[in-house]
N, CA, C and O atoms as CSV, one atom per row, in Angstrom:
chain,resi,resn,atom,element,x,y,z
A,1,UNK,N,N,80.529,85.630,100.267
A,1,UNK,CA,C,80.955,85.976,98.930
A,1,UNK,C,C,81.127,84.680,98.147
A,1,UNK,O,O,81.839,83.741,98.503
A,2,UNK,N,N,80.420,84.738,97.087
A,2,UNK,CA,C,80.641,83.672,96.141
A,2,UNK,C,C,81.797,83.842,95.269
A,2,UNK,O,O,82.377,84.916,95.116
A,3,UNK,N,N,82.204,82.423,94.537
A,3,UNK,CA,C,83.771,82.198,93.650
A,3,UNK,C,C,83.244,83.168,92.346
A,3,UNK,O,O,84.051,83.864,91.731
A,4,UNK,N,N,81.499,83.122,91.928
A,4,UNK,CA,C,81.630,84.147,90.989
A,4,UNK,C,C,82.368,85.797,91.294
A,4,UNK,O,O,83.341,86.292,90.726
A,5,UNK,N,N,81.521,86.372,92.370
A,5,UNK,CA,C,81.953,87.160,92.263
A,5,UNK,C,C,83.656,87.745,92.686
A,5,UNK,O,O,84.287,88.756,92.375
A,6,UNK,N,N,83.969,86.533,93.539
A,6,UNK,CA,C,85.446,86.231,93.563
A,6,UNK,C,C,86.306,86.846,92.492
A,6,UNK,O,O,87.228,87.657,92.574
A,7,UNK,N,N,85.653,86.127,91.279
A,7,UNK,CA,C,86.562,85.757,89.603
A,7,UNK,C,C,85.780,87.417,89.011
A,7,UNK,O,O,86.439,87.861,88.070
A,8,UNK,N,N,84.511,88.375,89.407
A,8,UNK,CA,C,84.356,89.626,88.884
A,8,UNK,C,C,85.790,90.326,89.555
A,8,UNK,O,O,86.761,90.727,88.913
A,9,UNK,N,N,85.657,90.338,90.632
A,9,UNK,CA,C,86.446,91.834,91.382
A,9,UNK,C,C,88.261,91.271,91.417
A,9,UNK,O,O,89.239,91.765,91.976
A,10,UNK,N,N,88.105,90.058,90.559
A,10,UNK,CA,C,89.348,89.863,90.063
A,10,UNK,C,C,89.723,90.290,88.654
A,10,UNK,O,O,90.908,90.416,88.348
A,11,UNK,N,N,89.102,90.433,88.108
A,11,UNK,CA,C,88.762,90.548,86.781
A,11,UNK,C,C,88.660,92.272,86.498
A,11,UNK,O,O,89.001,92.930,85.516
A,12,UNK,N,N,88.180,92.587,87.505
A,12,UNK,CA,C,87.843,94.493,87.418
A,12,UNK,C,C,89.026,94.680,87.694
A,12,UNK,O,O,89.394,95.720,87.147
A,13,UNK,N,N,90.152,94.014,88.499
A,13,UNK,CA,C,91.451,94.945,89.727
A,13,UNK,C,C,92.810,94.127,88.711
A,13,UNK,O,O,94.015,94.098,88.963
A,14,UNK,N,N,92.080,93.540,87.559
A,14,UNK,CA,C,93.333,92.946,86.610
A,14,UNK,C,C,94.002,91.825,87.328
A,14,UNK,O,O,95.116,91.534,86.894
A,15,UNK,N,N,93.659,91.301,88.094
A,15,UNK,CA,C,94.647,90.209,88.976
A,15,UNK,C,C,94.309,88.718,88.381
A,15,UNK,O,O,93.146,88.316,88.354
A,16,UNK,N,N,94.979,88.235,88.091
A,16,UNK,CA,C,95.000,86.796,87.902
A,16,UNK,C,C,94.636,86.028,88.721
A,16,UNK,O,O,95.711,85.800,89.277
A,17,UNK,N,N,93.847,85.385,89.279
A,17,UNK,CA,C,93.812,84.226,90.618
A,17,UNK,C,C,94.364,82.802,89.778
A,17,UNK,O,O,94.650,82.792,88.580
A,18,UNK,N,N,94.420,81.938,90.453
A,18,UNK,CA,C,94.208,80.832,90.300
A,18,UNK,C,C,93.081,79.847,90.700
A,18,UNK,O,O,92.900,79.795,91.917
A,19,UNK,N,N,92.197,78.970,89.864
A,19,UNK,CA,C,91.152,78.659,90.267
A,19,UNK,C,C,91.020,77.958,91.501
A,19,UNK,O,O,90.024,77.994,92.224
A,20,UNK,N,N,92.379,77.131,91.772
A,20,UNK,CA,C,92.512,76.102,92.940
A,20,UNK,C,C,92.213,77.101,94.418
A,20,UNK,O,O,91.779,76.545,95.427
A,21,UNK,N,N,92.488,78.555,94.403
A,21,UNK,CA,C,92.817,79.214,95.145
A,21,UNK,C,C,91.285,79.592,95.442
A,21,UNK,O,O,91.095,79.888,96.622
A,22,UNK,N,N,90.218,79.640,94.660
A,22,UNK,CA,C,89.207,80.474,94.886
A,22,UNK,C,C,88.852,80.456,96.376
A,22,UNK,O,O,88.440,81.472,96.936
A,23,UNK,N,N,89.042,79.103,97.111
A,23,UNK,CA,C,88.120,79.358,98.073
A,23,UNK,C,C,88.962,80.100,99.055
A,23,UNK,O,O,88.344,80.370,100.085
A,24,UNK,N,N,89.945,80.421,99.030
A,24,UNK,CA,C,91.189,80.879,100.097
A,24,UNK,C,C,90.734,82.498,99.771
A,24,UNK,O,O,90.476,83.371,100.599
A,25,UNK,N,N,90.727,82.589,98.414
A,25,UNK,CA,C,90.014,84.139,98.094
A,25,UNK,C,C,88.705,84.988,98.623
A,25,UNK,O,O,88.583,86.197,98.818
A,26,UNK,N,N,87.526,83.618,98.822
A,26,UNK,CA,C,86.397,83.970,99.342
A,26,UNK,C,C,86.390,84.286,101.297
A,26,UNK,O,O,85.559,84.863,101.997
A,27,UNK,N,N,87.644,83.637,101.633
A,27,UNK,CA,C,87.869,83.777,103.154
A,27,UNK,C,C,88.294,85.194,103.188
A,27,UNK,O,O,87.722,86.095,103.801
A,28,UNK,N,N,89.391,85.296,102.443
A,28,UNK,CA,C,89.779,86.789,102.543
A,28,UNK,C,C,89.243,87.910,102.280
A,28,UNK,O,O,89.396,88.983,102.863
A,29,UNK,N,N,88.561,87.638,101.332
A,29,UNK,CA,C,87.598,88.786,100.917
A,29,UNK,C,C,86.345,89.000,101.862
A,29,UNK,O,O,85.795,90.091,102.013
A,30,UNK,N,N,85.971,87.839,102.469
A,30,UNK,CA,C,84.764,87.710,103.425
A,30,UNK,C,C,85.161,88.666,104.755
A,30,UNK,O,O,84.622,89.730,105.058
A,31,UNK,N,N,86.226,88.002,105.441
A,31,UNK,CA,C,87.337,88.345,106.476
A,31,UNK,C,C,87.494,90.087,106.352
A,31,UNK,O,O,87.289,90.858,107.290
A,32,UNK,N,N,87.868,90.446,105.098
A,32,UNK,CA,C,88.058,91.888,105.440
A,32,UNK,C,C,86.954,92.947,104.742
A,32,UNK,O,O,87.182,94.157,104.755
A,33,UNK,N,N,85.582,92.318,104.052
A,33,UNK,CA,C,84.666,92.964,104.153
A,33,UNK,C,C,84.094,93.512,105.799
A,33,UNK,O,O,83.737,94.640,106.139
A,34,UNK,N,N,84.180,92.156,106.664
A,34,UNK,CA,C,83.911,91.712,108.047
A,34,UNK,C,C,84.214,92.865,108.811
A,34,UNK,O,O,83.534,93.494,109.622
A,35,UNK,N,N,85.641,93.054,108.296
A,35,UNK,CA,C,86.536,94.126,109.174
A,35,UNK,C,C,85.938,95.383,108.869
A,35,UNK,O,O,85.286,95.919,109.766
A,36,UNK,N,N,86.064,96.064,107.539
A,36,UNK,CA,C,85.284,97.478,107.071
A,36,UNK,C,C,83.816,97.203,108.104
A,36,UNK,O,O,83.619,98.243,108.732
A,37,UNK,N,N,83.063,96.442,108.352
A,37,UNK,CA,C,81.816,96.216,109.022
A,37,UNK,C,C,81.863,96.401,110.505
A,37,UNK,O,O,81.131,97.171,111.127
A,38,UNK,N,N,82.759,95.653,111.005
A,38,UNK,CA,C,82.931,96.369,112.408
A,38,UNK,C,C,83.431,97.622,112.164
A,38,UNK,O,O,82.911,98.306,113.045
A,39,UNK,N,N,84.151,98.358,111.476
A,39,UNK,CA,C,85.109,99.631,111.400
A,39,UNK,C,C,84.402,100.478,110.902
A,39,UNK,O,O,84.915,101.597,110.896
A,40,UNK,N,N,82.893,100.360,110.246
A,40,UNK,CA,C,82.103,101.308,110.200
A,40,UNK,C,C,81.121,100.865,111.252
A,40,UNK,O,O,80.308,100.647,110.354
A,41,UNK,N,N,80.526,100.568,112.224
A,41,UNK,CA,C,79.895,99.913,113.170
A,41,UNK,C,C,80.329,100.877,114.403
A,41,UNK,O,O,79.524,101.049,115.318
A,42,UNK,N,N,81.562,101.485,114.427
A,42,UNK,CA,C,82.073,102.220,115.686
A,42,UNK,C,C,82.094,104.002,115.504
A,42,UNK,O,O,82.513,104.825,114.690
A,43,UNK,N,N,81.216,103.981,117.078
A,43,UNK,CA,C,81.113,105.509,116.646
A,43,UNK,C,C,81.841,106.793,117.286
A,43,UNK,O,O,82.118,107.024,118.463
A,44,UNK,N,N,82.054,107.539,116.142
A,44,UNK,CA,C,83.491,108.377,115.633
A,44,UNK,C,C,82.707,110.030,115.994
A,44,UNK,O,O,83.228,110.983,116.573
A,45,UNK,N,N,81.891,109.966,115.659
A,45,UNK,CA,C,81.086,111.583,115.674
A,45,UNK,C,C,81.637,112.425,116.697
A,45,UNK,O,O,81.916,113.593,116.427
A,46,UNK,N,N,81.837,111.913,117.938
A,46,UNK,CA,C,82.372,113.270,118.897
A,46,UNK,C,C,84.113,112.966,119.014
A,46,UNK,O,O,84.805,113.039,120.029
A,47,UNK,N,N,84.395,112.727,118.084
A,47,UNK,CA,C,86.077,112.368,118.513
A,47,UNK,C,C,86.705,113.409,117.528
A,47,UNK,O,O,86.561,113.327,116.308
A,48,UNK,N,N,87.149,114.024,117.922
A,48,UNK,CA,C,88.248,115.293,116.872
A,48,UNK,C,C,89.325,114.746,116.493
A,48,UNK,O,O,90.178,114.156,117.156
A,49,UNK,N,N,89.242,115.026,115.068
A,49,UNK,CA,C,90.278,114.593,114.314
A,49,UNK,C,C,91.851,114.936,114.822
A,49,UNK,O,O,92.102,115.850,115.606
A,50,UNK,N,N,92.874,114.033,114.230
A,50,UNK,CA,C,94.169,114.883,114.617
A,50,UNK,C,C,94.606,114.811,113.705
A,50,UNK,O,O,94.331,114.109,112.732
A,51,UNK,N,N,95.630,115.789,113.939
A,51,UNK,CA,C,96.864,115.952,112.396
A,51,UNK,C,C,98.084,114.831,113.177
A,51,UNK,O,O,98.494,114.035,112.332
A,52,UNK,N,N,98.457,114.703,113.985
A,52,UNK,CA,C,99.256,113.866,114.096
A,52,UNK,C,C,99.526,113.109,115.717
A,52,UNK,O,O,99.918,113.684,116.732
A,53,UNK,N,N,99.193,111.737,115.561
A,53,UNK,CA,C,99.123,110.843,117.105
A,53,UNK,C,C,99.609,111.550,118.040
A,53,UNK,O,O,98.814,111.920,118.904
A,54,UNK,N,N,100.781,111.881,118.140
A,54,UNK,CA,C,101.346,112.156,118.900
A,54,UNK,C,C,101.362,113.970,119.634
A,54,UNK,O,O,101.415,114.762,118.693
A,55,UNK,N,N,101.329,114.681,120.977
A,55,UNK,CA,C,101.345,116.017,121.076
A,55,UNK,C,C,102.492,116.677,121.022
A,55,UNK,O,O,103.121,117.103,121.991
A,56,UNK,N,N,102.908,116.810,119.365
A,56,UNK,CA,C,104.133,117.392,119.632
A,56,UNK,C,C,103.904,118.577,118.611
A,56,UNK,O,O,102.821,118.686,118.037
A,57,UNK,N,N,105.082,119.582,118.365
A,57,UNK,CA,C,104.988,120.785,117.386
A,57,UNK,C,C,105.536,120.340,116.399
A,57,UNK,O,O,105.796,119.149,116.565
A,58,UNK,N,N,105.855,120.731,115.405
A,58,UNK,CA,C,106.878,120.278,113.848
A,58,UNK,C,C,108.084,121.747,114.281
A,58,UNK,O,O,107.981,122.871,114.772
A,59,UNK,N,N,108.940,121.052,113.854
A,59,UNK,CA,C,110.098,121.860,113.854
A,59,UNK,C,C,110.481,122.683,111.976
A,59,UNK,O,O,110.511,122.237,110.829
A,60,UNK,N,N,110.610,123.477,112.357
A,60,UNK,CA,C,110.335,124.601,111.386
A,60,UNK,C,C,111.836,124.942,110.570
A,60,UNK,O,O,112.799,124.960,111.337
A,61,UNK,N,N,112.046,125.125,109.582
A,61,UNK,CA,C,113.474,125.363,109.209
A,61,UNK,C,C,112.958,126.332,108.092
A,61,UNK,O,O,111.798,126.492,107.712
A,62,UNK,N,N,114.319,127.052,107.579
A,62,UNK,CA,C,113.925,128.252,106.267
A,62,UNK,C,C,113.758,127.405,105.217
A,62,UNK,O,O,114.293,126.322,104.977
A,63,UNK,N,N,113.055,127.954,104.701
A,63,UNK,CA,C,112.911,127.470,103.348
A,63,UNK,C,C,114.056,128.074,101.972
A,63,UNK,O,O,113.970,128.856,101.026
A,64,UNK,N,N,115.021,127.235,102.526
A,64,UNK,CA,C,116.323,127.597,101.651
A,64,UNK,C,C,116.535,126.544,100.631
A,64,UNK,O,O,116.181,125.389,100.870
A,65,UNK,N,N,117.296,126.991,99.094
A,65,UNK,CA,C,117.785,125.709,98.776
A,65,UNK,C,C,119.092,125.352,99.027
A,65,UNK,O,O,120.151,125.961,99.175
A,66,UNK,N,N,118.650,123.926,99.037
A,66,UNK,CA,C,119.860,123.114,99.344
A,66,UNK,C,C,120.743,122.554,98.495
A,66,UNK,O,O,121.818,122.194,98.975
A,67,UNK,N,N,120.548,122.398,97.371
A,67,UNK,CA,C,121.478,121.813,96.212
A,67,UNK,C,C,121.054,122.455,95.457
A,67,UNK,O,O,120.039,123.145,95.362
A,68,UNK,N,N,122.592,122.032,94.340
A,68,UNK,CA,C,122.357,123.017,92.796
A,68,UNK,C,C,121.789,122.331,92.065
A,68,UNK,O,O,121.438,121.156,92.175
A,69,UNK,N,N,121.555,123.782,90.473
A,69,UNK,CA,C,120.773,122.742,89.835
A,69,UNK,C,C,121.508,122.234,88.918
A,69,UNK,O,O,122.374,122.699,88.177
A,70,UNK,N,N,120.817,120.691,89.138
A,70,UNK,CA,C,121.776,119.462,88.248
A,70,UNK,C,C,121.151,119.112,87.022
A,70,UNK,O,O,121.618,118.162,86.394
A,71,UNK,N,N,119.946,119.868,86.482
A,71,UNK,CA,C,118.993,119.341,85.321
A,71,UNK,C,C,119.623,118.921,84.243
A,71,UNK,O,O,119.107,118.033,83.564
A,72,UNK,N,N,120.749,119.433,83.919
A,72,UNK,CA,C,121.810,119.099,82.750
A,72,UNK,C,C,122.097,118.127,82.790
A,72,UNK,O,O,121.586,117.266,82.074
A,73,UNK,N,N,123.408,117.801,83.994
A,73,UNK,CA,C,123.808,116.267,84.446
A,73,UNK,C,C,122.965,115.143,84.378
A,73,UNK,O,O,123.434,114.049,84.067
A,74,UNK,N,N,121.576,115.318,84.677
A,74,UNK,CA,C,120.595,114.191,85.284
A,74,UNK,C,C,120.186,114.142,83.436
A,74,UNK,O,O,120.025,113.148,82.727
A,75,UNK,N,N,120.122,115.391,83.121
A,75,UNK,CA,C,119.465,114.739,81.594
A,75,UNK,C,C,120.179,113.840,80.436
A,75,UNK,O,O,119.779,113.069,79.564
A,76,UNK,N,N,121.522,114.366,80.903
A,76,UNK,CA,C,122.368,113.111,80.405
A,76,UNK,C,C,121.572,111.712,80.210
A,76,UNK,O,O,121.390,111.154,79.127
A,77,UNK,N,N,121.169,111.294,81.382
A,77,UNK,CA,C,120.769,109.963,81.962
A,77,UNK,C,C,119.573,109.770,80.515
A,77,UNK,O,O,119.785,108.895,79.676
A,78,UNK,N,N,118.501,110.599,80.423
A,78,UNK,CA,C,117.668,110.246,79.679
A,78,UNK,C,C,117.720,109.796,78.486
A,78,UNK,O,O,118.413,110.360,77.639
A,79,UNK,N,N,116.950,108.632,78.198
A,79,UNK,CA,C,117.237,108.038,77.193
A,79,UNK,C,C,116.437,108.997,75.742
A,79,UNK,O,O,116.955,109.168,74.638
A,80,UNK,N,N,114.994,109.525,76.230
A,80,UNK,CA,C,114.631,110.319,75.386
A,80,UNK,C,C,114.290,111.777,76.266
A,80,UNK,O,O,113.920,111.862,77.437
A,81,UNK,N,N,114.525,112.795,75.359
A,81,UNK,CA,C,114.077,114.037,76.114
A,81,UNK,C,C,113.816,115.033,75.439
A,81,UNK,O,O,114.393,115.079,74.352
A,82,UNK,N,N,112.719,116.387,75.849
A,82,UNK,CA,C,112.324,117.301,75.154
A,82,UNK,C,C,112.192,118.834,75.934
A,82,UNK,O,O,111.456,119.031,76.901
A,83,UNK,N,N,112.813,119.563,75.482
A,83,UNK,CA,C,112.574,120.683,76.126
A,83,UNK,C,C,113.401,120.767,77.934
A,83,UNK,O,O,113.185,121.688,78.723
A,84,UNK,N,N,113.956,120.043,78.102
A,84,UNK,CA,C,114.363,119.396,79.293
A,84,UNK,C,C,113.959,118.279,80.297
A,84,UNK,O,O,114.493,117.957,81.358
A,85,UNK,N,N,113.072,117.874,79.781
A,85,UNK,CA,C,112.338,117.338,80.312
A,85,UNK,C,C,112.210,115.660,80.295
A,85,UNK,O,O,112.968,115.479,79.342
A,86,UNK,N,N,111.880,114.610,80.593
A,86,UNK,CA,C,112.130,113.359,79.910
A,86,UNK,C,C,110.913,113.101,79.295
A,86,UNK,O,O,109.730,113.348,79.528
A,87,UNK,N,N,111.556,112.531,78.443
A,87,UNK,CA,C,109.802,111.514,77.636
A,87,UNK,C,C,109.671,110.122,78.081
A,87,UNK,O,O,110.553,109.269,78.187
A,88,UNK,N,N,108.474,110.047,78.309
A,88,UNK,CA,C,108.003,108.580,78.580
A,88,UNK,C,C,107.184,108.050,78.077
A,88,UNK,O,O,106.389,108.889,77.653
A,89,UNK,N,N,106.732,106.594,77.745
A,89,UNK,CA,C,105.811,106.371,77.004
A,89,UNK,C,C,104.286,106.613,77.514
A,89,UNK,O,O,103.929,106.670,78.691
A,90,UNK,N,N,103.684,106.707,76.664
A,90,UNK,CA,C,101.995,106.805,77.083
A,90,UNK,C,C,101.526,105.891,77.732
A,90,UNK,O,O,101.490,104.827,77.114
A,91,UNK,N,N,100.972,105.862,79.204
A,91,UNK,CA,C,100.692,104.735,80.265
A,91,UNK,C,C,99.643,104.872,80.313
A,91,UNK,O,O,99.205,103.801,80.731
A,92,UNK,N,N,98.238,106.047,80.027
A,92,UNK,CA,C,96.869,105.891,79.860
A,92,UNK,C,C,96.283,107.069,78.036
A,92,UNK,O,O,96.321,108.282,77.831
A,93,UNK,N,N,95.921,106.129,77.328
A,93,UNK,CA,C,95.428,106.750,76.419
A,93,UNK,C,C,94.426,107.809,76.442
A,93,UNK,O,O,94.047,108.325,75.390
């Protein structure tokens, strides 16, 4: 991996580098392309998926509620609010 494209896929992911740093960037980025490469390299086809490492059951409880509702109290807190709800500012146009 070159420092150009170093300074693109820094540039796409919003991150700032520092230029002194580039070449420490090109190890890392090299290093764990490397890794995805062996980690698609190994073969998976007859291995069944699991839901969870370990052979155990999930323990099951009712589906009760557990606390009251506090929507009032908590809306206190809000600095702006509508309908009950909080307002926040617009984070994608």
């Amino acid at each position: 991996m070159d420092a150009t494209t170093v300074k693109k896929v820094a540039h796409l992911a919003r991150i700032e580098i520092n230029e002194d740093n580039i070449n420490q960037y090109q190890d890392d980025l090299s290093n764990i392309f490397s890794m995805i490469d062996r980690l698609e390299a190994l073969e998976i086809h007859d291995i069944e998926p699991l839901n969870h490492p370990l052979e155990m059951t999930q323990r099951l409880r009712q589906d009760t509620v557990t606390e009251n509702d506090q929507r009032e109290q908590l809306m206190q807190n809000a600095p702006e609010k509508a309908d009950g709800m909080f307002l926040v500012p617009t984070v994608i146009e």
